[in-house]
C-alpha positions in Angstrom: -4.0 4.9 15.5 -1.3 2.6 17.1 2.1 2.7 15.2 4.1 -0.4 15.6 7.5 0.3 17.6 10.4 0.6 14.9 12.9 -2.1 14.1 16.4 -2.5 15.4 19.2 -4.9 14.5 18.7 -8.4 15.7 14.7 -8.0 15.4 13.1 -11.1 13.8 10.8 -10.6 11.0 8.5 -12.5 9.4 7.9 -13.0 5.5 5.6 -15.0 3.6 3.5 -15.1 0.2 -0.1 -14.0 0.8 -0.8 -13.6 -2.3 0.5 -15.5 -5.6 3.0 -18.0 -5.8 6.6 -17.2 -7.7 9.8 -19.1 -7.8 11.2 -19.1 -4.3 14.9 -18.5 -5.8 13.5 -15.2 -6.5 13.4 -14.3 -3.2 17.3 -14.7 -2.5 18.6 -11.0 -2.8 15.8 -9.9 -0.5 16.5 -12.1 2.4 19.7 -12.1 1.8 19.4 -7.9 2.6 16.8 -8.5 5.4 19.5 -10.5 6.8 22.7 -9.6 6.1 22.2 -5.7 5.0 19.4 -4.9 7.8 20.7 -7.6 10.3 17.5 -9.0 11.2 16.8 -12.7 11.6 13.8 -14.0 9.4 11.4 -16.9 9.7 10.2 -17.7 6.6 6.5 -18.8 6.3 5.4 -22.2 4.3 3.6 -20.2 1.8 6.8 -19.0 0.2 7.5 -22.5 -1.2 3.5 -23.8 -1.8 1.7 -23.4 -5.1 -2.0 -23.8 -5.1 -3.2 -23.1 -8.8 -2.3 -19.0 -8.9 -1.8 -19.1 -5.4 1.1 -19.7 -2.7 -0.8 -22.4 -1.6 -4.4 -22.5 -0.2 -6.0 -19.8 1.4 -6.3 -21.6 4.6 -2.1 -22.4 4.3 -1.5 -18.4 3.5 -4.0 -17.4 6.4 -2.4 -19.4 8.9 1.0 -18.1 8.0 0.0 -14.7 8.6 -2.0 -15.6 12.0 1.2 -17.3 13.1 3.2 -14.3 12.4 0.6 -12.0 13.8 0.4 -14.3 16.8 4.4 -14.5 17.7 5.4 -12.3 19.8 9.0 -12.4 18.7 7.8 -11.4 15.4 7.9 -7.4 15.2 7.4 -6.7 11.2 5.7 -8.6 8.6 6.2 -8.9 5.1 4.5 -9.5 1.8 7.1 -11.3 -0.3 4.8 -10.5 -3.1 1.1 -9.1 -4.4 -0.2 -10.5 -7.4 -4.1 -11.9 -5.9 -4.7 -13.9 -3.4 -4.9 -11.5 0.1 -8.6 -10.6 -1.0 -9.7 -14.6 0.1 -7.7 -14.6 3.4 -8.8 -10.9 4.8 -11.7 -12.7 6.7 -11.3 -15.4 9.7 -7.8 -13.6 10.8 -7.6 -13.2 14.8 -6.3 -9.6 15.1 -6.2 -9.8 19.5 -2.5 -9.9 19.8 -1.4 -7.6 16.9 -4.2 -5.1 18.4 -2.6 -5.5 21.9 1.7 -5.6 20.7 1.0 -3.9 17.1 3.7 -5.0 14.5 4.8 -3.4 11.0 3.4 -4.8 7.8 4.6 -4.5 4.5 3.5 -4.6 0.9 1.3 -2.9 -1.6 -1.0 -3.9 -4.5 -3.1 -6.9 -3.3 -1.8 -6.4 -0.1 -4.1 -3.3 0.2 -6.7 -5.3 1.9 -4.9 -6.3 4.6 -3.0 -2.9 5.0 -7.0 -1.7 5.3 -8.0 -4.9 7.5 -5.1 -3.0 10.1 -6.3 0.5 9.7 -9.8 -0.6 10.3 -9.1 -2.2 13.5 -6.3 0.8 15.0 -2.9 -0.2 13.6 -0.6 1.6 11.2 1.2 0.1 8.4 3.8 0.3 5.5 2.5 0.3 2.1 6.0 -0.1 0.1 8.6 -2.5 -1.4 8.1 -6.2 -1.0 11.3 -8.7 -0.6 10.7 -10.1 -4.1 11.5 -7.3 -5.7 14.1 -5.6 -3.2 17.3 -6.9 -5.2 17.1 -4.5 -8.2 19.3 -1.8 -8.4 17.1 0.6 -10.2 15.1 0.5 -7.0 17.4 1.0 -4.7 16.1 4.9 -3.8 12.6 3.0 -2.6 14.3 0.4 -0.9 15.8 3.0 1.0 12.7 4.5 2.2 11.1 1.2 3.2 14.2 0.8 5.4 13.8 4.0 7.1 10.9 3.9 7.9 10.8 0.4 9.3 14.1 1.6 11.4 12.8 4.9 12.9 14.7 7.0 10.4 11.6 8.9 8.8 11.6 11.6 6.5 10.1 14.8 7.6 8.2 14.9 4.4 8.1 13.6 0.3 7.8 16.9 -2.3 7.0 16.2 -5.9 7.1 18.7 -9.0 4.2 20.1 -9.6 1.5 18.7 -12.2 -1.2 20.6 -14.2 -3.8 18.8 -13.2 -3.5 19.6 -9.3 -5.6 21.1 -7.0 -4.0 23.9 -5.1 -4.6 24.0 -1.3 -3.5 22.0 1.9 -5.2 19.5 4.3 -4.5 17.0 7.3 -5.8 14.0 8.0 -4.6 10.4 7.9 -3.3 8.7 5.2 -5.1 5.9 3.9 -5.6 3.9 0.8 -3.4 1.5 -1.7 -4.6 -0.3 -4.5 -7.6 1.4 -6.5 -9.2 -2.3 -7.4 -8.6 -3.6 -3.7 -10.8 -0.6 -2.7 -13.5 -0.8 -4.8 -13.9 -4.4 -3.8 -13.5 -3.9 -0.6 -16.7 -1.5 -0.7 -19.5 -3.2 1.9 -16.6 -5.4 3.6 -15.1 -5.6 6.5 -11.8 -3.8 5.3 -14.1 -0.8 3.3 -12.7 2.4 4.7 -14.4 5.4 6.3 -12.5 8.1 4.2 -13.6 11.4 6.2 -11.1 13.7 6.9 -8.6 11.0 5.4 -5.9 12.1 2.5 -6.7 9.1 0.0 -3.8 7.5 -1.7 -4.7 5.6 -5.1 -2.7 3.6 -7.9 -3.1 0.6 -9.9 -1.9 -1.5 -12.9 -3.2 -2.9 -16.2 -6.8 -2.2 -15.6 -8.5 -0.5 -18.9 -9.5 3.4 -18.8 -13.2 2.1 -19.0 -12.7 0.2 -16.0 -10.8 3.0 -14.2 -13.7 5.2 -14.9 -16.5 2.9 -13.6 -14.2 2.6 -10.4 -14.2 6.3 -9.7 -17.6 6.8 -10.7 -18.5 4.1 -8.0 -16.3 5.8 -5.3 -18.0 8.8 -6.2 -21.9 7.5 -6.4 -21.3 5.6 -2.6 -20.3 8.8 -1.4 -16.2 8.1 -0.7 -15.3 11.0 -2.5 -17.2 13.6 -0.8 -15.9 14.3 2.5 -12.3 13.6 1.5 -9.1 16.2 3.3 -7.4 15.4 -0.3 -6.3 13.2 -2.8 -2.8 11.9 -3.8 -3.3 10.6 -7.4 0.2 8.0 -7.6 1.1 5.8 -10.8 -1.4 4.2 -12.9 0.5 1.9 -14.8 -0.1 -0.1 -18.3 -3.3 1.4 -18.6 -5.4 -0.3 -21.6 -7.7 1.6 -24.2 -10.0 0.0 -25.9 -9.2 -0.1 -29.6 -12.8 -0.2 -30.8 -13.5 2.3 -28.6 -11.5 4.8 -27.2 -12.1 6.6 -24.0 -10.7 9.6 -25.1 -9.0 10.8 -21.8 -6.0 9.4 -19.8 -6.0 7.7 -16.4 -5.4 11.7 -14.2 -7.8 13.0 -16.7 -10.2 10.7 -15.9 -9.7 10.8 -12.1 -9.4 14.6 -11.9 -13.3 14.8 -13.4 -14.8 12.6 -10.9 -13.4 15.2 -8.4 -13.6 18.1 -9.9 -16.9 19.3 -7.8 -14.8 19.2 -4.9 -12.5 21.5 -3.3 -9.7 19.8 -1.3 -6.1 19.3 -2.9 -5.6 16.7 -5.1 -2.0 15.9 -5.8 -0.9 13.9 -9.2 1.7 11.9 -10.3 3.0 10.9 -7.1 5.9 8.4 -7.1 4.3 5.6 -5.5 2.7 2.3 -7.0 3.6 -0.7 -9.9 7.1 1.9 -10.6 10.4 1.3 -9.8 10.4 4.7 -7.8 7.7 3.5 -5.4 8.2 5.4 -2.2 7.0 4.1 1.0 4.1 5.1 2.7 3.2 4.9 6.0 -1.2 4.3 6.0 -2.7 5.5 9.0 -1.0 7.9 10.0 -1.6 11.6 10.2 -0.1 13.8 7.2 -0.2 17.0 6.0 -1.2 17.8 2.2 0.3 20.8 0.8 0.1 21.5 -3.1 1.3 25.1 -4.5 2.2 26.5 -7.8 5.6 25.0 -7.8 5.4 21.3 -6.1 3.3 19.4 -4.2 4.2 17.9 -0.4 3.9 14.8 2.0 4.9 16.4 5.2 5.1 13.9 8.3 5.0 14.7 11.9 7.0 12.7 14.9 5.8 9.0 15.6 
């Protein structure tokens, strides 16, 4: 797995809206701490001002934004100014030769997913974290901060989270990969479907309804993803929906900790990291260790 080289001061950055389309003034406090804050000079794409129906303009628009980006060599991170849905349409047709050969940071979660899975598949490590859209509010400030260190070289030696009573004692190694539990599932039979061996899978999601959730796991389980797992990190699952005609009877970790309960790695819940204002940055691909005890559970990351 290549990691792309970290940021310095005076490093131009690219951001642009793969995905959905939102009110460009939104965007102000998180160029304006790319820029002034980070000190990096940013080119914004043509997506973050086009509306195409739902979308930041047309697929072909948002593609060629991110193949420009990809393709400029001045360019050393990318950003996703937003999720919402869109990234699932562009994920095919994009020219990876020149990211595979100078690899470059991107950045986003949710939607983004697919393309954070588009780069692992093909060798390159990524950011799954903050996006610029939402980097201007105070209460997230603390994830901010964890984007930014990683993106500068300043990585923390590890992430440790109070124990739940659902986990899975035990440790493990193995890469970090994952995102978005929808974008998965979709992507199952793709190009950007992911060989989860040995891999610590990360999931979260947002407004999906507990019967939904459940068929998800069940099909991660039935195709075989959940087998050969090193372990599991369980983060937020957020404005879950119960059916009022029909409830489900169990919770979003209840639900996921049946699907792997014939298993035996580690399975770590409630990790900060998803559609929360504590939404710490991940780095996907890269090798982690898994440790869940008793008393907490742990990220640990080695030197890149």
């Amino acid at each position: 797995m290549q990691v792309p080289a970290f940021l310095r001061p005076g490093d131009t950055v690219g951001v642009l809206a793969p995905a959905s389309w939102f009110p460009y003034e939104e965007l102000a406090d998180g160029l304006r701490i790319l820029r002034d804050d980070w000190h990096l000079r940013v080119i914004e794409g043509e997506s973050l001002q086009a509306i195409d129906g739902p979308f930041a303009g047309p697929d072909e628009l948002r593609r060629a934004d991110l193949q420009r980006f990809f393709d400029d060599p001045s360019v050393r991170a990318v950003f996703a100014a937003r999720g919402g849905y869109g990234c699932y349409r562009i994920a095919d047709g994009l020219d990876l030769t020149n990211v595979r050969a100078k690899p470059k940071w991107l950045v986003g979660f949710s939607d983004v997913t697919v393309l954070l899975s588009l780069l692992y598949n093909n060798g390159i490590a990524s950011l799954h974290g903050l996006m610029p859209r939402q980097f201007g509010h105070p209460e997230r400030s603390e994830s901010l901060e964890t984007v930014r260190q990683w993106l500068f070289g300043e990585t923390p030696t590890h992430y440790s989270v109070p124990t739940h009573s659902l986990n899975r004692l035990g440790s493990a190694k193995g890469p970090l990969v994952g995102g978005n539990l929808t974008l998965l599932v979709n992507s199952l039979g793709t190009p950007t479907d992911l060989k989860l061996d040995g891999a610590v899978l990360f999931i979260e999601d947002i407004d999906e309804t507990l019967f939904s959730l459940d068929r998800m796991m069940t099909q991660l389980k039935r195709s075989g993803r959940l087998s050969s797992l090193a372990g599991l990190v369980v983060g937020q699952f957020t404005d879950m929906r119960e059916n009022l005609s029909l409830p489900f009877g169990k919770n979003a970790f209840e639900i996921i900790a049946e699907k792997v309960s014939g298993y035996t790695y580690p399975v770590l819940f409630n990790f900060p990291a998803g559609h929360v204002d504590y939404n710490l940055a991940l780095p996907i691909g890269v090798n982690i260790e898994l440790q869940v005890d008793g008393e907490q559970g742990r990220l640990i990351f080695g030197n890149l």
